[in-house]
N, C-alpha and C positions, 0 to 999 in steps of 0.2 A: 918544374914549378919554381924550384929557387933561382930561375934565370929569369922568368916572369915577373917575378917579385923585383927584383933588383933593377928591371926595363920601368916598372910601375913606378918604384920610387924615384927612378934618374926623370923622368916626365915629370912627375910631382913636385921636385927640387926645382928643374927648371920653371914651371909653373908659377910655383911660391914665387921666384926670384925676379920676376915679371909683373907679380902685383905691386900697386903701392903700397910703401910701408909707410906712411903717413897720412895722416887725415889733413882734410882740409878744417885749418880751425881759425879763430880769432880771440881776443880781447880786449873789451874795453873797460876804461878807467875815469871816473868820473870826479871830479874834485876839486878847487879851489874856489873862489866866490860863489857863495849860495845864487847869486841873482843869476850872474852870467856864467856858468860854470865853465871848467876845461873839461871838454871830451879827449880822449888820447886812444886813438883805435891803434891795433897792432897787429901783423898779419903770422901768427904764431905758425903757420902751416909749414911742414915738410918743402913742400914745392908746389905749390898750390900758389897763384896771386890770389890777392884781392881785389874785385872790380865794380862792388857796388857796396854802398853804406846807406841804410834806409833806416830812422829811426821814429816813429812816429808815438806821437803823447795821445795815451787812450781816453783823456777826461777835455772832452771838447770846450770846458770852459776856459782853455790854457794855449797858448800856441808861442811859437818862436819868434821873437820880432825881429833879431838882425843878427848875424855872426861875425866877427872879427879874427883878427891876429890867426891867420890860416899858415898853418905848417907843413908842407905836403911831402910824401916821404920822397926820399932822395931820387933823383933819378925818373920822377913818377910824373903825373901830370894829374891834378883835380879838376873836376867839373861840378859847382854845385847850382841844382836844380832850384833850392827852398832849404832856406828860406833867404831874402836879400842881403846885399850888404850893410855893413856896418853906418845906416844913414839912419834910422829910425822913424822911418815916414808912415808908419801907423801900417803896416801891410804884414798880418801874423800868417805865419803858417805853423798848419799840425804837424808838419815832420821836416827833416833834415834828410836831404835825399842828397847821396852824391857817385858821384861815376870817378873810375878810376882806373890808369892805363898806368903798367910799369909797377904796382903793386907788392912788391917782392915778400918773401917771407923773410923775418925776422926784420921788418921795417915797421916804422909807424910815421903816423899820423895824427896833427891835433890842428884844435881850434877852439873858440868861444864862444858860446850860445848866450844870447839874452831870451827869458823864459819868463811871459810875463801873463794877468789875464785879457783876454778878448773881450770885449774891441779894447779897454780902455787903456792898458800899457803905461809906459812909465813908472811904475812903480816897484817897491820893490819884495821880487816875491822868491820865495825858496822852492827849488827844483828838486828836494826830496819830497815835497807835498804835494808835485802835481806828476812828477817819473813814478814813485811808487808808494810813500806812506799816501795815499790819498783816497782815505775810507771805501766807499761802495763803488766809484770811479773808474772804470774798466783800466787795465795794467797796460801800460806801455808795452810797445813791440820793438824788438831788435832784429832788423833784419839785413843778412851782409851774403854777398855775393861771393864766389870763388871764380878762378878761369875753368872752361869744362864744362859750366851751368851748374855744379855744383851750387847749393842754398844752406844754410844754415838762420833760422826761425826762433826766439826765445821770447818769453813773458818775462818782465821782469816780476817780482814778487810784490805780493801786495803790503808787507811789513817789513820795513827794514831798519836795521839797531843807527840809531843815529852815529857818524863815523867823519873821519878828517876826509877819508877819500872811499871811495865805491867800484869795488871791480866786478865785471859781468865776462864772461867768454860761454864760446857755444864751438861745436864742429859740423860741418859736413858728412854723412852721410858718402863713401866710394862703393858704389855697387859691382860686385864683382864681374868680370867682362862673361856676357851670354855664351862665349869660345868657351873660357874656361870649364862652365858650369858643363856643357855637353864632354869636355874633354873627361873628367872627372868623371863624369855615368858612364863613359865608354871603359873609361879604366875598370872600372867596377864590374860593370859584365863581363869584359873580358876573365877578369882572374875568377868571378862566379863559373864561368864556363868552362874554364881551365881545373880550377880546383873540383867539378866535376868529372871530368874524364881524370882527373888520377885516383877517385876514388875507388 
């Protein structure tokens, strides 16, 4: 029985030692000019990249009109989908949508949003009123990508204390390997069946 036990836990040791010990996570930082603001994404993850950035504004009367001053993290390569460049030719988009190769953890990422109302733009509007203090307004969504397919999904809140600057983060979600999961029921019948016959 106590050589049982002792084969059980060297399996179980190995096992653990095989999982990820880190989640796939993110953070983002929102703050400087109300109109245009800086976003500054950061890929907090263990070992996990980052490979997508999706942000979209829940209150359709708001969109994106151009992005500027793009920072891409070191090493890395951006692709953004939406919304266009820094030309302002009247073409809003609802989200910030971007791809990303070379991602690394403990990297980041920034840039500048102009956040203006639909269609009429140019003017100049505060991005805490239409991201989240924005009454009955459906909440903004944050949504980022890991390598693996890992997703990680957040709302941002519908009240928030006015601030110099705005930090959000969210994780991934690692489901443990379908192997393990059987490995682990077999251990357990085993010692059930063993710790029977010594009875």
């Amino acid at each position: 029985m106590r050589s049982l036990t002792l084969i059980c836990l060297a399996i179980l040791a190995m096992a653990g030692a095989a999982l990820p010990v880190w989640a796939a996570s993110f953070s983002l930082t929102l703050d400087g000019d109300r109109n245009v603001p800086t976003f500054t994404l950061t890929n907090t993850s263990g070992s996990e990249q980052l490979t997508r950035f999706l942000f979209t504004i829940g209150d359709p009367a708001f969109g994106f009109d151009f992005y500027r001053n793009l920072v891409p993290p070191p090493g890395g390569t951006v692709v953004i989908s939406a919304p266009d460049t820094g030309n302002q030719d009247g073409l809003f988009s609802e989200a910030i949508d971007v791809a990303f190769t070379g991602f690394d953890p403990g990297e980041s990422f920034s840039f500048e949003v102009d956040v203006d109302p639909v269609p009429t733009g140019e003017v100049v509007q505060n991005f805490e009123e239409v991201f989240f203090n924005n009454g009955l307004a459906p909440s903004s969504v944050i949504t980022v990508g890991f390598s693996d397919g890992l997703t990680s999904v957040i709302s941002l809140p519908d009240e928030v204390p006015v601030a110099a600057s705005y930090s959000f983060s969210g994780e991934a979600e690692i489901p443990l390997p379908p192997s393990l999961v059987l490995m682990l029921g077999g251990l357990m019948g085993l010692a059930f069946i063993q710790r029977r016959r010594w009875r």
